[in-house]
Each structure stands twice: as C-alpha cells, then as structure tokens.
Backbone and ligand atoms as CSV (ligand in chain L), in Angstrom:
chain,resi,resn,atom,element,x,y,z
A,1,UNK,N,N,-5.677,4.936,-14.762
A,1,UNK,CA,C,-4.434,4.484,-14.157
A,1,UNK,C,C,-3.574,5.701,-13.803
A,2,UNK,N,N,-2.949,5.836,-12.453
A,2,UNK,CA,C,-2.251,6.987,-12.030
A,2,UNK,C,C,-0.784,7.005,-12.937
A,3,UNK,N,N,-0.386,7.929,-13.268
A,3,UNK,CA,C,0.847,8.506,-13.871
A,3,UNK,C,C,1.702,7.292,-13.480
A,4,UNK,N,N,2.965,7.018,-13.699
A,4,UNK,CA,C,3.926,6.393,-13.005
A,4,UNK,C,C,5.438,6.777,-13.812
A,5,UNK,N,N,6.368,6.704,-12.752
A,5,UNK,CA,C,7.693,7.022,-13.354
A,5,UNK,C,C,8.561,5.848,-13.128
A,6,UNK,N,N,9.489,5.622,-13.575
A,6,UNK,CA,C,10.231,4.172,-13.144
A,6,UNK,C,C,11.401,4.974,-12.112
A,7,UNK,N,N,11.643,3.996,-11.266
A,7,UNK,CA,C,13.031,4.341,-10.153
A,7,UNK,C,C,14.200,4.226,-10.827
A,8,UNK,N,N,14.677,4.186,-12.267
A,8,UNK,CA,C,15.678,3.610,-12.402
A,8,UNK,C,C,15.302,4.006,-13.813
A,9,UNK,N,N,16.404,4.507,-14.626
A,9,UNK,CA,C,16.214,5.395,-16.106
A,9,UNK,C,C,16.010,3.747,-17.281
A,10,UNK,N,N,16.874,2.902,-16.628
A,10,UNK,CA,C,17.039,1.615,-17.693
A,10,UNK,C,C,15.771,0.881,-17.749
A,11,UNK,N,N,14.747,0.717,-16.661
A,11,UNK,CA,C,13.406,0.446,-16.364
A,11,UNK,C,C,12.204,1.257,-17.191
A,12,UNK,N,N,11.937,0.623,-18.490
A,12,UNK,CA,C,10.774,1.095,-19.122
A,12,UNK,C,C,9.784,0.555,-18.835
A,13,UNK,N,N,8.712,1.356,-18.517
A,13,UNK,CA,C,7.122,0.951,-18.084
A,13,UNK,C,C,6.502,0.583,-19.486
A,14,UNK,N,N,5.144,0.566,-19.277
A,14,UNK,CA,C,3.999,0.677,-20.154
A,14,UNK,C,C,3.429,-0.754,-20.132
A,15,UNK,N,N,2.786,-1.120,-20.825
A,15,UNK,CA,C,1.792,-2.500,-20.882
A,15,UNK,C,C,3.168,-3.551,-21.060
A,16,UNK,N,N,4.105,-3.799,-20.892
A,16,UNK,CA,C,5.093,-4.891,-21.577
A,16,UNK,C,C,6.558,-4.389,-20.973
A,17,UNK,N,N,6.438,-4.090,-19.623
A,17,UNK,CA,C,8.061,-3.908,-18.899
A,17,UNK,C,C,9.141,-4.201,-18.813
A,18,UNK,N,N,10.102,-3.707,-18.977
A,18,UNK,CA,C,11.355,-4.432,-19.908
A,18,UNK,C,C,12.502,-3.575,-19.285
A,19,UNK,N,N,13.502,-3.646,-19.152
A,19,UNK,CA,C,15.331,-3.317,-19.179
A,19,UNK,C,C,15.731,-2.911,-20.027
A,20,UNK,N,N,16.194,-1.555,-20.578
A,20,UNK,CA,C,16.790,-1.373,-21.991
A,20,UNK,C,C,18.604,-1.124,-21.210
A,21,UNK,N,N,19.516,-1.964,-21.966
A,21,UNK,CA,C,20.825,-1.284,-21.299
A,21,UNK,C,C,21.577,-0.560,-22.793
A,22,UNK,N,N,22.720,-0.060,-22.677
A,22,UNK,CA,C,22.997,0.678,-23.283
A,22,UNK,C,C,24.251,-0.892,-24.117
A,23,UNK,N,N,24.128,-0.675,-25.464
A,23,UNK,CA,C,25.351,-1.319,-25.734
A,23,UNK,C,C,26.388,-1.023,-26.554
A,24,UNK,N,N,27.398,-2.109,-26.413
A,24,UNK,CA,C,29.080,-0.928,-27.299
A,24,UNK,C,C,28.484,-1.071,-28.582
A,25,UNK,N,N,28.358,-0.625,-29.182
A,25,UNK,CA,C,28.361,-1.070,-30.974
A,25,UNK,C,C,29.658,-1.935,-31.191
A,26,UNK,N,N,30.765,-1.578,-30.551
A,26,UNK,CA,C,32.154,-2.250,-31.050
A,26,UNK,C,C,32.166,-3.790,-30.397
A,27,UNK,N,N,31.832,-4.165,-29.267
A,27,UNK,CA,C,31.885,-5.411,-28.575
A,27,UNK,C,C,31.011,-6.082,-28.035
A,28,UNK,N,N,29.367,-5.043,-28.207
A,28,UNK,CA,C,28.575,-5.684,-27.311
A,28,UNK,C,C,28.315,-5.958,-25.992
A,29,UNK,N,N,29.354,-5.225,-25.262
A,29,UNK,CA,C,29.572,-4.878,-23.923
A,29,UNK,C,C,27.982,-4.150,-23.409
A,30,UNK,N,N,27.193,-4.802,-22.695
A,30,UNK,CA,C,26.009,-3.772,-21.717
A,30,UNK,C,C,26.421,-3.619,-20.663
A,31,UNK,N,N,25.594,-2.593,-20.606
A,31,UNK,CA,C,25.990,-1.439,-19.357
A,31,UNK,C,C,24.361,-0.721,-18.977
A,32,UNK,N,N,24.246,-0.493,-17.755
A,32,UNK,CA,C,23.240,0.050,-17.385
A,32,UNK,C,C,22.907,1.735,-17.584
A,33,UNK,N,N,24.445,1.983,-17.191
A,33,UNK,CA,C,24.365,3.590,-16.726
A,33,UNK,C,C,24.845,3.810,-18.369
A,34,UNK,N,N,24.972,5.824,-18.302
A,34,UNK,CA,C,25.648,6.220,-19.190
A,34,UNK,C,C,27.664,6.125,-18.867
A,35,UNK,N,N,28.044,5.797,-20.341
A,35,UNK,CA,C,29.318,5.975,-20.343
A,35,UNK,C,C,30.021,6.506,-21.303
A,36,UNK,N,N,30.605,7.283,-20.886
A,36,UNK,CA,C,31.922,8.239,-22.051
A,36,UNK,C,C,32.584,6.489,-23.435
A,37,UNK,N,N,32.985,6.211,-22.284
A,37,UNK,CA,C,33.932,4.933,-23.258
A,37,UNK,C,C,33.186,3.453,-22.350
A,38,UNK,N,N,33.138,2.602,-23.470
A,38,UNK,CA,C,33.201,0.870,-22.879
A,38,UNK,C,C,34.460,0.439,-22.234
A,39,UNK,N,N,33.699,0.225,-21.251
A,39,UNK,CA,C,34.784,-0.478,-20.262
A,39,UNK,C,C,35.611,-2.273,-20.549
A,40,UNK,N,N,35.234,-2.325,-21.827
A,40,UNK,CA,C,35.633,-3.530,-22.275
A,40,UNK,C,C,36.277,-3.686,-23.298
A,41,UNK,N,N,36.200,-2.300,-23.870
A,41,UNK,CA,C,36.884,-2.234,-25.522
A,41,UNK,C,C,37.187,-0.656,-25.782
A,42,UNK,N,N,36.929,-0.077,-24.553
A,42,UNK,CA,C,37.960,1.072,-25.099
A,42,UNK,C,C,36.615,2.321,-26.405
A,43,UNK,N,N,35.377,1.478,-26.650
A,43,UNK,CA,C,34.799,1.703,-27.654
A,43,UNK,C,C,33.861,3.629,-27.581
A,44,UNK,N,N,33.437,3.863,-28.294
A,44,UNK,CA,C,32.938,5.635,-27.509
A,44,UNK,C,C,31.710,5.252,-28.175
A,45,UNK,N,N,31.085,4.404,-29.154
A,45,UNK,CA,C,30.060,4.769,-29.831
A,45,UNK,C,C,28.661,3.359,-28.897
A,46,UNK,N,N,27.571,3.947,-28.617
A,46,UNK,CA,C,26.939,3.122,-27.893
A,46,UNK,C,C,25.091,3.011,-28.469
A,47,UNK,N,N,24.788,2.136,-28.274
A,47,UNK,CA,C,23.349,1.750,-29.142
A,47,UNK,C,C,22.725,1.711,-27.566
A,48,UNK,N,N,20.952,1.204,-27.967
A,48,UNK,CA,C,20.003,0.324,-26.688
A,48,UNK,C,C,19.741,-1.021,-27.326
A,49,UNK,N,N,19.468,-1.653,-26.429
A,49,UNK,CA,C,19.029,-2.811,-26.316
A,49,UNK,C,C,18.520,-3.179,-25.278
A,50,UNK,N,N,17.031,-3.534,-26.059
A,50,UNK,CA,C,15.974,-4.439,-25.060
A,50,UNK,C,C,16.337,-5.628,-24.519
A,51,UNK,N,N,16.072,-5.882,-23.123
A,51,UNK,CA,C,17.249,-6.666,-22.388
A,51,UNK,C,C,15.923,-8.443,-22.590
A,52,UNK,N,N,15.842,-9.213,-22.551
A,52,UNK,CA,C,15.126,-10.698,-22.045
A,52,UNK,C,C,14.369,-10.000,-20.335
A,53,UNK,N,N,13.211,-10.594,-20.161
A,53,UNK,CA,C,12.319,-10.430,-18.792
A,53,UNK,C,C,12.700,-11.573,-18.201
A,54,UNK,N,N,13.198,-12.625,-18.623
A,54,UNK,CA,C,13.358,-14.076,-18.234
A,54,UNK,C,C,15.049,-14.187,-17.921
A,55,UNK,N,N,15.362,-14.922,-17.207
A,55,UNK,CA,C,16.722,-15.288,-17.034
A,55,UNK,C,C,17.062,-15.974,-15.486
A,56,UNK,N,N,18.345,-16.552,-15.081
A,56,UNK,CA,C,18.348,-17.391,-13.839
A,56,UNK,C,C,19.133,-16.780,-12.997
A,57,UNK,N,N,18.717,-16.857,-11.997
A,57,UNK,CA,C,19.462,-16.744,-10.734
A,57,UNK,C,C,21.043,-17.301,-10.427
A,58,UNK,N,N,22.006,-16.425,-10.515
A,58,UNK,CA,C,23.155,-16.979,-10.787
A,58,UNK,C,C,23.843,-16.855,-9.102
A,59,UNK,N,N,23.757,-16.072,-7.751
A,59,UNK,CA,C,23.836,-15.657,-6.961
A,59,UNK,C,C,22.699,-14.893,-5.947
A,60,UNK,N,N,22.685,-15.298,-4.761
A,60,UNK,CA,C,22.319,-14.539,-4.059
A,60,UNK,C,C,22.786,-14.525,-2.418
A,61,UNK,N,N,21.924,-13.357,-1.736
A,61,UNK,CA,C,22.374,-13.270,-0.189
A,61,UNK,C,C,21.017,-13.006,0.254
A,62,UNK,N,N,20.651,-13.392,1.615
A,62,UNK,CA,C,19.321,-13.316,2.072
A,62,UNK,C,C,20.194,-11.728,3.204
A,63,UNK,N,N,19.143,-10.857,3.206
A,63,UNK,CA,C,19.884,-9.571,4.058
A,63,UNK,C,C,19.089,-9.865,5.219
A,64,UNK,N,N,19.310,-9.655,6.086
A,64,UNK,CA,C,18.924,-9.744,7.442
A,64,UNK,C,C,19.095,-8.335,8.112
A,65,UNK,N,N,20.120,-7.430,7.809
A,65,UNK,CA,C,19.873,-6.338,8.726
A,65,UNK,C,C,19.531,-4.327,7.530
A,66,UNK,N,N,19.163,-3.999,8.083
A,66,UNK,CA,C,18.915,-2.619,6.975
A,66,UNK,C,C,18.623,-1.693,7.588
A,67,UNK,N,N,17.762,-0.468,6.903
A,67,UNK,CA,C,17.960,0.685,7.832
A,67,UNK,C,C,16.425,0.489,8.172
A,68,UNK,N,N,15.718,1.180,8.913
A,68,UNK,CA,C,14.531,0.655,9.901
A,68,UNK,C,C,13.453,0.801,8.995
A,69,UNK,N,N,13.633,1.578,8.038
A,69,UNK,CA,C,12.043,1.689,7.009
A,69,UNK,C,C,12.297,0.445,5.659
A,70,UNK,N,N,13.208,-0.275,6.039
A,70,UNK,CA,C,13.108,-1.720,5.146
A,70,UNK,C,C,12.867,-3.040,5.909
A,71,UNK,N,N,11.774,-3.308,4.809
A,71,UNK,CA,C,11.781,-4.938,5.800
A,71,UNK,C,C,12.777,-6.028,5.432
A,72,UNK,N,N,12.778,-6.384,6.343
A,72,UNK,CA,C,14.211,-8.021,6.491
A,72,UNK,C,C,13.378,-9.177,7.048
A,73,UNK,N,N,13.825,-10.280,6.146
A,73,UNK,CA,C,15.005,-10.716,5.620
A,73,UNK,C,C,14.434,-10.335,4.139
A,74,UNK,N,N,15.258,-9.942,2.895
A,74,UNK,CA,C,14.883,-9.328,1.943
A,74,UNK,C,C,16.112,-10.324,1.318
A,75,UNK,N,N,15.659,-10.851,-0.322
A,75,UNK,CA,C,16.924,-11.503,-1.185
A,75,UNK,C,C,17.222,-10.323,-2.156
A,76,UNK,N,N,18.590,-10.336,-1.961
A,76,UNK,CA,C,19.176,-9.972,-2.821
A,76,UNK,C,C,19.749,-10.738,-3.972
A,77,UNK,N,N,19.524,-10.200,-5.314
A,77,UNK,CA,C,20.539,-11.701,-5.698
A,77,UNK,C,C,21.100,-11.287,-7.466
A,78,UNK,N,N,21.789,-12.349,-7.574
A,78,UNK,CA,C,22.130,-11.544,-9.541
A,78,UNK,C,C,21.790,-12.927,-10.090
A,79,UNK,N,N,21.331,-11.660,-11.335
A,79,UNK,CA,C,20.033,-12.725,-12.688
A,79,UNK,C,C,20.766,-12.391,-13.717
A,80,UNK,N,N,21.614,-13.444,-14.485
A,80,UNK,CA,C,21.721,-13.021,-16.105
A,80,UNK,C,C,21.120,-14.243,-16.700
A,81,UNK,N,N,20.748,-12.944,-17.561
A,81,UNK,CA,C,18.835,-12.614,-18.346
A,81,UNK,C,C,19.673,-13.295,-19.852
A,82,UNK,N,N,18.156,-13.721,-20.233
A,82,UNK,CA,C,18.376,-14.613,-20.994
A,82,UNK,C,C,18.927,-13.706,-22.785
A,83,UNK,N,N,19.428,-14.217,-23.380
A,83,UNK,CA,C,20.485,-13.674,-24.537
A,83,UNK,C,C,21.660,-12.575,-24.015
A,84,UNK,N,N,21.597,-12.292,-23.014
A,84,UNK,CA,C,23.175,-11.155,-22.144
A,84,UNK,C,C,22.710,-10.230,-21.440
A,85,UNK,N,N,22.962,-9.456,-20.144
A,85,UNK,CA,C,23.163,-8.979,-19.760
A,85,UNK,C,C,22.865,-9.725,-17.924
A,86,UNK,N,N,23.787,-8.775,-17.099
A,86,UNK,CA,C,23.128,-8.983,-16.035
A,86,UNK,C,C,22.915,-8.338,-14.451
A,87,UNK,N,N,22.134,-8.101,-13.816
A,87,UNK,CA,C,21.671,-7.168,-13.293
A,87,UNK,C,C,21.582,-8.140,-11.862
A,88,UNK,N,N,21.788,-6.890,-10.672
A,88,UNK,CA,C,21.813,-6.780,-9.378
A,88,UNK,C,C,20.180,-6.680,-9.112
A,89,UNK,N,N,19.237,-7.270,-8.502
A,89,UNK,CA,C,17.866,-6.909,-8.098
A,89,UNK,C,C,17.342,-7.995,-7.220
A,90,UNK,N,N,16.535,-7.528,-6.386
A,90,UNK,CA,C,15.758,-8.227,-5.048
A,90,UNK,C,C,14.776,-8.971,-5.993
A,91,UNK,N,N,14.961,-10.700,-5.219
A,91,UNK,CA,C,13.793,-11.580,-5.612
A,91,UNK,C,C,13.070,-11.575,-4.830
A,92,UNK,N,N,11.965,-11.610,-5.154
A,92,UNK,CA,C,10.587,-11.457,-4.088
A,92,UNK,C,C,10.213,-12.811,-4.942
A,93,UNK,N,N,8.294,-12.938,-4.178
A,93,UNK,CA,C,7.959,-13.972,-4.322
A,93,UNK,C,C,7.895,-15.163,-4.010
A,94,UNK,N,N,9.322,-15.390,-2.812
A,94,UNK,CA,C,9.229,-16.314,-2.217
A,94,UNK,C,C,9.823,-16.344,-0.631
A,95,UNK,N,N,10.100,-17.510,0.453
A,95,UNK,CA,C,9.991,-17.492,1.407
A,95,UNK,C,C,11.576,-16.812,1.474
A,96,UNK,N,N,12.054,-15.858,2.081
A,96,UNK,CA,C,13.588,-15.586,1.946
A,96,UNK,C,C,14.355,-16.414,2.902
A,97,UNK,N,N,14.507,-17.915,2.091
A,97,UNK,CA,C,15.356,-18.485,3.375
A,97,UNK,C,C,16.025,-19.478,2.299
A,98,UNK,N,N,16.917,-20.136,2.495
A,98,UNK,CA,C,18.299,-20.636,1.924
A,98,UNK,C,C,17.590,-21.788,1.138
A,99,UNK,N,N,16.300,-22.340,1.611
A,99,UNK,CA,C,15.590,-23.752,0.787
A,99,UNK,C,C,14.792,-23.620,-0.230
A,100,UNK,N,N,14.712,-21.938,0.028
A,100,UNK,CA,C,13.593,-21.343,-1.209
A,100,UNK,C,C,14.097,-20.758,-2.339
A,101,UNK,N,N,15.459,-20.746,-2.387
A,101,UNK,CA,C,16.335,-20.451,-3.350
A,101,UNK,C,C,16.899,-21.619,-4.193
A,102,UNK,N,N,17.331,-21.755,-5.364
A,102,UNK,CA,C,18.661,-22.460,-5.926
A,102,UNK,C,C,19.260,-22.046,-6.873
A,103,UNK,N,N,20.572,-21.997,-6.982
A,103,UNK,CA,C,21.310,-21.471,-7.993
A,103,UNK,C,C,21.037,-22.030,-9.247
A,104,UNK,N,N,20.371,-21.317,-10.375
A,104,UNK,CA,C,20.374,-21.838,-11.588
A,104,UNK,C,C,18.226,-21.806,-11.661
A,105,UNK,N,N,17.945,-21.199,-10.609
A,105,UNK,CA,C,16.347,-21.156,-10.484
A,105,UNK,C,C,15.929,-20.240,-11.901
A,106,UNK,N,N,15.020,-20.484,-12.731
A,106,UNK,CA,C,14.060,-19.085,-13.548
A,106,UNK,C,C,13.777,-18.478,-12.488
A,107,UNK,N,N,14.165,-17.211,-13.426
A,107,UNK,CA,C,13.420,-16.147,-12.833
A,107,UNK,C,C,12.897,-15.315,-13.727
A,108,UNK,N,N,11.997,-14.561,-13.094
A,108,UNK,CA,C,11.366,-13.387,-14.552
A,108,UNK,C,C,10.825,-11.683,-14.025
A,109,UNK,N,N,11.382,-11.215,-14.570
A,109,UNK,CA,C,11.284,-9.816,-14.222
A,109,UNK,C,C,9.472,-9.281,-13.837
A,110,UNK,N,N,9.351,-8.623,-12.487
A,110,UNK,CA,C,8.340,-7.983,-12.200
A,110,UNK,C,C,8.247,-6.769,-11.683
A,111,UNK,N,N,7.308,-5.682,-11.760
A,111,UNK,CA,C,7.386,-4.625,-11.111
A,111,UNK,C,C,6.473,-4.425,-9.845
A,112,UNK,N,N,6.631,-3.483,-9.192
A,112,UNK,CA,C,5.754,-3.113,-8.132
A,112,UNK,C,C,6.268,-1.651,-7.905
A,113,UNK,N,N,5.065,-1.047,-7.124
A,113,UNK,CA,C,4.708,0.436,-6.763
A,113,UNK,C,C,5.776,0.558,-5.843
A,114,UNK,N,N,6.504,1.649,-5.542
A,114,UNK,CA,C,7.325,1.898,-4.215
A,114,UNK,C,C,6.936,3.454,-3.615
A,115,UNK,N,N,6.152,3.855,-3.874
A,115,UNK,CA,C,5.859,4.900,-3.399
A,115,UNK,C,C,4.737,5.719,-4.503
A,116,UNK,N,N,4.147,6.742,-3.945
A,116,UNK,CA,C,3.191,7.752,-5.031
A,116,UNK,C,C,3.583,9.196,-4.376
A,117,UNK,N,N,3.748,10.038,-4.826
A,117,UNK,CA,C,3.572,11.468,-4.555
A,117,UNK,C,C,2.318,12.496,-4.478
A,118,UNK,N,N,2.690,13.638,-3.796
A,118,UNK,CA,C,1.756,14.209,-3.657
A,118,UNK,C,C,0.576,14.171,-4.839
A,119,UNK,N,N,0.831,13.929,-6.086
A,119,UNK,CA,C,0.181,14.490,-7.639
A,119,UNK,C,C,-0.456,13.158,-7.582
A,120,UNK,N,N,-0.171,11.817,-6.835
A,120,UNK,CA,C,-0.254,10.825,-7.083
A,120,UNK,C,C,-0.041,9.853,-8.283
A,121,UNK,N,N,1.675,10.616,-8.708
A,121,UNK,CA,C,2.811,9.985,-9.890
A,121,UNK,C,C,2.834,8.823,-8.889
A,122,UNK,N,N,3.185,7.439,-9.413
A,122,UNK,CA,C,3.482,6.245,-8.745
A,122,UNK,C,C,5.174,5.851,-8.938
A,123,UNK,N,N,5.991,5.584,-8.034
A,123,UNK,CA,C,7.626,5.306,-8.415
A,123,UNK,C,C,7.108,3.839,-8.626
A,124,UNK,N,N,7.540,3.160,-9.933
A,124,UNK,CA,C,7.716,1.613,-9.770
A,124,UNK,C,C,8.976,1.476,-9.683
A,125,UNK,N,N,9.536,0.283,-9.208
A,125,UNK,CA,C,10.995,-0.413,-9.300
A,125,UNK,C,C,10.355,-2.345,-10.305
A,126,UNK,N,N,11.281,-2.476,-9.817
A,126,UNK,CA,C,11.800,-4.084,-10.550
A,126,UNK,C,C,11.974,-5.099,-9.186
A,127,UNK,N,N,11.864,-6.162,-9.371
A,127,UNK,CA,C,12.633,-7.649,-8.873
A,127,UNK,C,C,12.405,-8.376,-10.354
A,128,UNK,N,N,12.876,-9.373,-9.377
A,128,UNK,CA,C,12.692,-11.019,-10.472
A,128,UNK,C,C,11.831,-11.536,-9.420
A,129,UNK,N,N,10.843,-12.447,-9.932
A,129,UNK,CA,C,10.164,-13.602,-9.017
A,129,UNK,C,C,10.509,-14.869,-9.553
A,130,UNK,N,N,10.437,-16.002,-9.134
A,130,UNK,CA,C,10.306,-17.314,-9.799
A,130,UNK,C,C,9.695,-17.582,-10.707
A,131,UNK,N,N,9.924,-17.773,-12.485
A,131,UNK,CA,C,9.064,-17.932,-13.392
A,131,UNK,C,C,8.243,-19.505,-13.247
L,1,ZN,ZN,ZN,33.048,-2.407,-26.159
C-alpha cells in the first residue's frame, strides 16, 4: 500500500479512519484547529478526542459553480456526528440534486485519494456518504 498523508491534521488514517478534534478540558468545547484559549469558556488547557464516523446531515448547498479543475454540481453540507462535534465536508455518494438529500439523512464518514506525488505519498481527504 502506497504511503499516504491526510489533507487535514484532524483526519487520522490507518485501517479505522476517524476525526480527532481538540477539546476544552473546562467545557468540552471541540474545535478542529489549534487554539491559544476556548472560544466558549475562556479555558487555555485542551485534550483530543476521537470524534463518532456516523452522524446526520443537519444542512446543505448543492455548488454549481467553482474554479475549472473542480467538478460541479458538488454537495456541500454540515454533519453533527454522533456524541458532539460538527464539521463542514462534501457528501458524495449520491445524485447532487435537492431529492437526493434530506435534512436529518445518516451519514458516515469516508475517505478517498485526492492526489499522489512524485514519491507516490497519496493525499486522502474525507466526505460523509449516506450510511
Ligand atoms: Zn471551554
């Protein structure tokens, strides 16, 4: 199997792919990125936590226009994942049109290849598909 790196630091690979976000120790506040202080409590001290692969579709937008090396119509949409957190990511998997969606749909976290490099390291990213 070729090397692979994830597109995204919160995106852990290996046999069992998962979301780790960062959380407050003081409130439980997740967060993706790094942060000095929680933006919810003021808090400085921060843990990980393994995020749920499963969770529903709370929003989305079907994109129709992008820059020319993306294909359209592409969903965009937000998933909060099952026990907390929730994340911005493209659903694939299905037809991108307004009947193939519904608010409150499963969804479940998947990866795919987005590129390989010269060494032939593989970039994966994330969506959700329909569980
Ligand atoms: Zn906090």
């Amino acid at each position: 199997m070729a090397p692979q790196v994830p597109y995204v630091g919160y995106l852990q690979l290996g046999d069992d792919p998962h979301l780790v976000a960062n959380e407050c120790s003081s409130c439980g506040a997740l967060f993706f990125d790094r942060r000095n202080a929680c933006a919810n409590c003021g808090a400085h001290d921060f843990g990980t936590r393994r995020l749920a692969n499963d969770g529903v579709l709370r929003a989305f937008t079907i994109v129709h226009r992008a820059s020319p090396d993306v294909q359209v119509p592409y969903v965009s949409g937000i998933v909060h994942l099952d026990g907390g957190g929730v994340v911005k990511a493209n659903i694939v998997g299905i037809n991108p049109e307004p009947a193939s969606l519904s608010l409150g749909m499963k969804v479940k976290l998947t990866t795919f290849r987005i590129g390989t490099d010269s060494a032939g390291t593989e970039a994966v990213a994330f969506a959700y598909a329909p569980a």
